[in-house]
C-alpha positions as CSV (number, residue, x, y, z in Angstrom):
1,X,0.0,0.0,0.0
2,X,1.6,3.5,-1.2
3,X,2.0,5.9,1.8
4,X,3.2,9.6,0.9
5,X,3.8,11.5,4.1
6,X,4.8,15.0,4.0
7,X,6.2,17.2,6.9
8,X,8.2,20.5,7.2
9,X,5.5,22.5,6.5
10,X,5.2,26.2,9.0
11,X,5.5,29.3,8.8
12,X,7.9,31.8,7.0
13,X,9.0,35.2,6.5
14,X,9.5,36.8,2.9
15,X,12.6,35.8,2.0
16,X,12.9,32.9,3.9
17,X,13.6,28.9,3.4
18,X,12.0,25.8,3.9
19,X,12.3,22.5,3.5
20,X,9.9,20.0,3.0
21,X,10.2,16.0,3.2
22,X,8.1,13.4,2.0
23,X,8.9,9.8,3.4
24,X,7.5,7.3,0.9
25,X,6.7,3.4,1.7
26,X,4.6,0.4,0.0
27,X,7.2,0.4,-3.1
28,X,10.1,0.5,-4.7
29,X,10.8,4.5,-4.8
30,X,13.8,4.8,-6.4
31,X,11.9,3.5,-10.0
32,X,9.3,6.4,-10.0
33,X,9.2,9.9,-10.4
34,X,8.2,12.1,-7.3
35,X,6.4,15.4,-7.5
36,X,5.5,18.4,-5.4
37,X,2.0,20.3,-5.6
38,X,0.6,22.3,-3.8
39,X,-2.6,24.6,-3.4
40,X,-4.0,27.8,-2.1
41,X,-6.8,28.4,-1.3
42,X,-9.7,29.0,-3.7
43,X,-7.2,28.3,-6.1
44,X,-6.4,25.2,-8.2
45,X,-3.8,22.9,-7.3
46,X,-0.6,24.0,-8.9
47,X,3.3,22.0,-10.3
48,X,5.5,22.4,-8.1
49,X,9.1,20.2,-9.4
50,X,9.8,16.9,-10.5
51,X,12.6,14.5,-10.4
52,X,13.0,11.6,-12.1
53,X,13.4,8.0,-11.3
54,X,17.3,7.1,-10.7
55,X,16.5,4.9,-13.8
56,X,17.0,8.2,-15.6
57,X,19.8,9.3,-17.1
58,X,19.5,11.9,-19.7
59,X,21.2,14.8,-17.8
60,X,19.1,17.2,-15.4
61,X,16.4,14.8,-13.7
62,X,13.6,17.9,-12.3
63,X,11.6,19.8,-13.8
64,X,10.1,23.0,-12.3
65,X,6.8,25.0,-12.4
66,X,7.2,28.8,-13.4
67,X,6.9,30.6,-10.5
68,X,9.2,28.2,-8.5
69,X,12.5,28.4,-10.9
70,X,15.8,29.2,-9.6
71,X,14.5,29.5,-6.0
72,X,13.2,26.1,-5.1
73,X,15.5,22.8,-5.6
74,X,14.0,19.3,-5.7
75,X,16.0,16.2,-4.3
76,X,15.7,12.8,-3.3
77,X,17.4,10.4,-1.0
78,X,16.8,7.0,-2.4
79,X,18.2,4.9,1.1
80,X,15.6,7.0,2.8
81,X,12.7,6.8,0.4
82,X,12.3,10.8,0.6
83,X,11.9,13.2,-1.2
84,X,13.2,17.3,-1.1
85,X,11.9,20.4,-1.2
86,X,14.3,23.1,-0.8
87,X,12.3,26.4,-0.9
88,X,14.3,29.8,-0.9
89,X,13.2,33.2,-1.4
90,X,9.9,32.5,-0.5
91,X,7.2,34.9,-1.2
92,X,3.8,35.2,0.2
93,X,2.1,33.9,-2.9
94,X,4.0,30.5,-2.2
95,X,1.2,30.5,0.7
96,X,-0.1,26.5,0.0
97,X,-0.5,23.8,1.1
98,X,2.1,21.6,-0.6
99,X,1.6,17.8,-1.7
100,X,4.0,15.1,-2.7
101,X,3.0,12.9,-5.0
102,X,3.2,9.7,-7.1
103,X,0.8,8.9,-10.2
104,X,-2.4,8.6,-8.7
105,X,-1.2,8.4,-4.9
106,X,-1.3,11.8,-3.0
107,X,0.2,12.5,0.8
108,X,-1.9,14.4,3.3
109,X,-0.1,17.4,2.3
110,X,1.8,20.4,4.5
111,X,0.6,23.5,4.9
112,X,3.3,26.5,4.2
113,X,2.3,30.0,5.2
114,X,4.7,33.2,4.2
115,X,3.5,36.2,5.8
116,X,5.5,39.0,7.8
């Protein structure tokens, strides 16, 4: 059974960092892709980044959405089945509540709040 649990969520000033884990279990994480959503509210659920399976190896493995480039940075730990969000500069539209995800399975999610 797929479990997706995400924690490191909190609050943050404008400007600050973050950093979000999701521990993964119920299969064999290092052959899947792992993403980050996330979602504000009254808003539709947004990409966040992507990284590839270890399986990949085509040179840069994540993929990020717009308004993220260049100030978060995905990673993953495959001993630890987890997965990274480092988020820097954060603004107080990054307000969300982020999710980690997997095809079709979805964590609980974490909620980030940037305010001052």
């Amino acid at each position: 059974q797929v479990h997706l649990v995400e924690s490191g969520g909190g609050w943050a000033q404008p400007g600050g960092s973050l950093t979000l884990s999701c521990v993964a279990s119920g299969f064999n994480f290092s052959r899947y892709s792992m993403n980050w959503f996330r979602q504000a509210t009254g808003k539709e659920r947004e990409f966040v980044a992507s990284i590839a399976s270890s399986e990949y190896t085509f040179g840069d493995n994540t993929r990020y959405g717009d308004s993220v480039k260049r100030r978060f940075t995905i990673s993953r730990d495959n001993a630890k089945n987890t997965v990274f969000l480092q988020m820097n500069s954060l603004k107080p539209e990054d307000t969300a509540k982020y999710y980690c995800n997997r095809n079709v399975f979805w964590g609980q999610g974490t909620q980030v709040t940037v305010s001052s």
